[in-house]
C-alpha distance (Angstrom), angle and dihedral (degrees) to the residues before:
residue distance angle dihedral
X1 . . .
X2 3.95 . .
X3 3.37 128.6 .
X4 3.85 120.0 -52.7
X5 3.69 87.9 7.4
X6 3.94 91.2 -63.8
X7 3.73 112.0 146.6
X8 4.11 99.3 158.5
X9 4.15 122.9 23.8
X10 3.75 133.9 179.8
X11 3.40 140.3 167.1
X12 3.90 154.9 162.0
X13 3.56 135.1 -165.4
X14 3.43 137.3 -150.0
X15 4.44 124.3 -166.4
X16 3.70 93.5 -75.2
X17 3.83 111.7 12.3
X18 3.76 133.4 46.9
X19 3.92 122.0 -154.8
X20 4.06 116.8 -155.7
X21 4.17 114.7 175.9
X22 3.75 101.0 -160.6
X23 3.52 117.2 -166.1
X24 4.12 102.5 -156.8
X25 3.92 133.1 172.8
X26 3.63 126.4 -137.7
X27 3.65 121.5 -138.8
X28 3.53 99.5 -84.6
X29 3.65 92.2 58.9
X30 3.73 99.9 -105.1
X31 4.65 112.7 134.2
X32 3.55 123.8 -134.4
X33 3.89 138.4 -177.6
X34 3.44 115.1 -123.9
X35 3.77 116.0 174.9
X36 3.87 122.2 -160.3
X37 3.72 128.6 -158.8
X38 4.01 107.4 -159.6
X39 4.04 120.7 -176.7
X40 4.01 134.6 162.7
X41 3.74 121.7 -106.3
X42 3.64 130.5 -135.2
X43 4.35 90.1 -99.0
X44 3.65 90.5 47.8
X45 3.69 96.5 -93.8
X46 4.32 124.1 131.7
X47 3.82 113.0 -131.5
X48 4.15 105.8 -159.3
X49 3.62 121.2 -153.5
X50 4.00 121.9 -164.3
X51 3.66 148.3 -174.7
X52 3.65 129.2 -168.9
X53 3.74 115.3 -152.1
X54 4.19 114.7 -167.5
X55 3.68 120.8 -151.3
X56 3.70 101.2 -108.5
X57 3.78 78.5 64.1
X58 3.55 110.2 48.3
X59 3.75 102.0 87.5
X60 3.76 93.8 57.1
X61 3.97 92.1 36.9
X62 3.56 85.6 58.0
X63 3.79 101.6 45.7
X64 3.63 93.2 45.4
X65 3.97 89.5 47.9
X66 3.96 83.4 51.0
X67 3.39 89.6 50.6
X68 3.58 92.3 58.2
X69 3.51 98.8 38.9
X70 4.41 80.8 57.0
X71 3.66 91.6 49.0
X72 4.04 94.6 53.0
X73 4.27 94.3 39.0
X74 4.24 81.7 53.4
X75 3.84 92.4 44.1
X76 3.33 118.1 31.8
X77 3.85 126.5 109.5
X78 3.70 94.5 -136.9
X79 3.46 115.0 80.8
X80 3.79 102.0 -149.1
């Protein structure tokens, strides 16, 4: 087990945000995602946002994040 828990850790940032998807196991053994928005402040300070995602939820976390993701590639104004 790594530290905190962590046993798997990715992430990617852009100018003013960084994304990390931490995959983390509790003390009985059992993984889940937890996904962490960090970003500076105006005094200098990062503010972190998270979200823990369980197994028995994945599936549906991940087709209704697809979903989305669909929804914004078939109506956004940028064509990227």
């Amino acid at each position: 087990m790594g530290q905190r828990g962590e046993v798997f850790s990715t992430k990617f940032s852009t100018d003013e945000r960084t994304y990390f998807f931490n995959v983390k196991e509790n003390f009985r053994g059992e993984m889940y995602l937890n996904i962490v928005e960090s970003k500076s402040s105006e005094d200098g300070k990062f503010i972190r946002q998270s979200i823990i995602v369980y197994p028995e939820c994945l599936q549906e976390f991940i087709r209704q994040f697809q979903k989305s993701i669909d929804f914004m590639k078939l109506n956004s104004k940028d064509e990227t």
